[in-house]
N, C-alpha and C positions, 0 to 999 in steps of 0.2 A: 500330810494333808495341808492343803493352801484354803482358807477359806476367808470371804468377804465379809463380814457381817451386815446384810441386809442392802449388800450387793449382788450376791448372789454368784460367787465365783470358789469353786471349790477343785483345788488339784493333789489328788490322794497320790502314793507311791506309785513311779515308775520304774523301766527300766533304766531313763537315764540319770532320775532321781531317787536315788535309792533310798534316801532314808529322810523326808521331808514332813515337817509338820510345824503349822502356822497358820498363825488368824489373824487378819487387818479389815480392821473395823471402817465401815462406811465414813468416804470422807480424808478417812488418814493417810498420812505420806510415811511412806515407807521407801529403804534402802534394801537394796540389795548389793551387801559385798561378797566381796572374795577374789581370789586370785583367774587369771584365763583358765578357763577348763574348769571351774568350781559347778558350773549348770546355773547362771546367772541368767545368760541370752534362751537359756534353754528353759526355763520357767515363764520366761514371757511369749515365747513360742508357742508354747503349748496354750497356756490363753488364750492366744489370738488365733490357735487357729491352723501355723504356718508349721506345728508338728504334730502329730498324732502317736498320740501315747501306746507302747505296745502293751502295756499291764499297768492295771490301775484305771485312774477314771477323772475325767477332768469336767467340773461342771461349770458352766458359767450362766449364771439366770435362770438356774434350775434343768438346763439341759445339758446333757452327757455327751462330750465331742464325738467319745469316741460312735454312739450310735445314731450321731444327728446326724440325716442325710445332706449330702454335699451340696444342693441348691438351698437349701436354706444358712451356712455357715456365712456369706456375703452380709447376708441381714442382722445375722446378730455382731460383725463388726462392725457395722454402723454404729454400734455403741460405744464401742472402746477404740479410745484414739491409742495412736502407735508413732514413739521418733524414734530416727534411726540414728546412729552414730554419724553415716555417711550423706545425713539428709535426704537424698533420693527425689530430690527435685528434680522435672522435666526443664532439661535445659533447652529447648524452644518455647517453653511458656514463661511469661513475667512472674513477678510473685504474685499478683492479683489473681492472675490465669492457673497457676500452681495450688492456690487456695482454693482458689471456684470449682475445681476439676473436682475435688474430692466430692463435693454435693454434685454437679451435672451430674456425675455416673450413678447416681442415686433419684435421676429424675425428680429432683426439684424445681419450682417452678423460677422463672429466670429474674424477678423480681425479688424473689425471696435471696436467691443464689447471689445475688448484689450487695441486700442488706447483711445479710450472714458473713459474706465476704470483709467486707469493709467494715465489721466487728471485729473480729478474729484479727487482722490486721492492726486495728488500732490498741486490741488486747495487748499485744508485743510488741506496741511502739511501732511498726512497721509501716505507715499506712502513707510514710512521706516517698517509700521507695517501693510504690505497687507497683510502677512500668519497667522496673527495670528486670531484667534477666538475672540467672544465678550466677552466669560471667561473670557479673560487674558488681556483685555483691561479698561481702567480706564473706570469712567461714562463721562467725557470730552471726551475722544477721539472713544468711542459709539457714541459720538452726533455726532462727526466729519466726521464719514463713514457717518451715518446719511444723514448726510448734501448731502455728495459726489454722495450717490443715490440717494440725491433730485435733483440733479443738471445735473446729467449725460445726461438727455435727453434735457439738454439746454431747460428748458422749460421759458414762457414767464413771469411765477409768481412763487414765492416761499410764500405756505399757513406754517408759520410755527405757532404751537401751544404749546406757554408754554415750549419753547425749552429750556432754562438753570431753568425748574423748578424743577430739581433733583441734580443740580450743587452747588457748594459754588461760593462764589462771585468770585474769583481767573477767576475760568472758565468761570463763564455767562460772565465777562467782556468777556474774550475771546474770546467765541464765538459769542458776538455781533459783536465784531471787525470784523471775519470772515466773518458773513452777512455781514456789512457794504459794504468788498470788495467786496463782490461777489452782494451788489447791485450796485455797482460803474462800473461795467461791462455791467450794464443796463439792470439785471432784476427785474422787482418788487419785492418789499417785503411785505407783512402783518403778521404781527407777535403778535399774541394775546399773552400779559404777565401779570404780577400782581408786578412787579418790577417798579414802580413807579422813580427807579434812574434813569430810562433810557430815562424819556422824554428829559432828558437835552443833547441828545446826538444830534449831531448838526447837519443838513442838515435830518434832519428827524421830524416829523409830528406826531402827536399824538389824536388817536379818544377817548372820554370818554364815557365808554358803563355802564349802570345802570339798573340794572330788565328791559333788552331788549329796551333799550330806549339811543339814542345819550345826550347827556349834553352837 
C-alpha cells in the first residue's frame, strides 16, 4: 500500500507490484530506487493514471482509478504534475509556448495563462530563454521547461521519473537542487531514479524497490 498522508493517494497491491507497502506524508520528498525492472516507472504510472491496475486498488484524493470513469481521469491530473526522463517537449513550441499549452488545454483564461506562465519559468531560472525552441536548448535546461509545465498548475504532487537520467552529474545535481526548492514550497515529490548519490540528500527519504517488491 502507497499512501499520501493528507494527500490523498493510496496504491494497495498489484499485479505488477506484488508486495508494496508505504506511507509519504504531505509535503515530503521521497526516492524511489532500484535497479530497471524493479516497478519504479510503474508506481508512478499507476498515479497518474497512464496504468490501470489489474488487482488491487489505486486511490488518489479519495477516488479509486480503477472505477473512476475515464472522462473524469483528465481532471484529477490536473493536480499532479508529471517529468519525463525524455522531456517530451513539443518541438514547434518555444519554451514559453511548451509551458502555456499545459494550462490552454485546461481552458484557462489567456491572461491568467501569461502570468502562470512566466512564474513557473522564472521558478527554474528559465524565463531568459522563453523564445527559444527545444533545438536550441541544452538537455538541462529541456528538463527545466520540463519542470515549469509540471508545476504550472500548482499541482499537489510532482511524479517525476528518472528526471536527470540523460544528464551529466553537473546537471542532475542541479536539478535536484531545483526539486528540492520547489518541494520546500510544499509540494510533494516522488521521484523514481537509479542514482543512488542521492539518498544522502538531507530532509528526504528513500523507498528500496526490487523485482516489484519494497526492501
Amino acid at each position: 500500500m502507497i499512501s499520501l498522508d493528507n494527500v490523498g493517494l493510496i496504491v494497495k497491491q498489484t499485479r505488477i507490484l506484488e508486495d508494496v507497502a508505504l506511507s509519504v506524508r504531505k509535503g515530503e520528498f521521497v526516492f524511489l530506487i532500484g535497479p530497471s525492472g524493479a516497478g519504479k516507472s510503474s508506481i508512478l504510472k499507476l498515479i497518474h493514471g497512464f496504468l490501470t491496475p489489474t488487482t488491487g486498488t489505486v486511490t488518489v484524493q479519495g477516488m479509486d482509478l480503477r472505477t473512476l470513469p475515464k472522462r473524469r481521469l483528465p481532471y484529477l491530473r490536473r493536480s499532479i504534475g508529471f517529468i519525463f526522463q525524455d522531456y517530451k517537449l513539443l518541438r514547434d513550441k518555444t519554451a514559453f509556448e511548451n509551458v502555456a499549452f499545459a494550462l490552454e488545454v485546461t481552458g484557462t483564461r489567456s491572461k491568467l495563462i501569461k502570468q502562470k506562465t512566466f512564474q513557473a519559468l522564472h521558478t527554474v531560472g528559465m524565463s531568459h530563454r522563453l523564445n527559444h525552441y527545444p533545438r536550441d536548448l541544452s538537455g538541462g535546461e529541456c528538463q527545466r521547461i520540463a519542470i515549469a509545465r509540471a508545476i504550472v498548475r500548482e499541482p499537489f504532487i510532482l511524479l517525476a521519473d528518472e528526471p536527470t537520467g540523460n544528464l551529466d552529474d553537473d546537471n542532475s545535481w542541479a536539478i535536484l537542487k531545483l526539486l528540492i526548492s520547489i518541494n520546500h514550497s510544499g509540494t510533494a515529490i516522488l521521484m523514481a531514479t537509479h542514482k543512488t548519490a542521492f539518498v544522502s540528500t538531507p530532509q528526504t527519504r528513500t523507498i528500496y524497490l526490487e523485482q516489484g517488491r519494497v526492501r
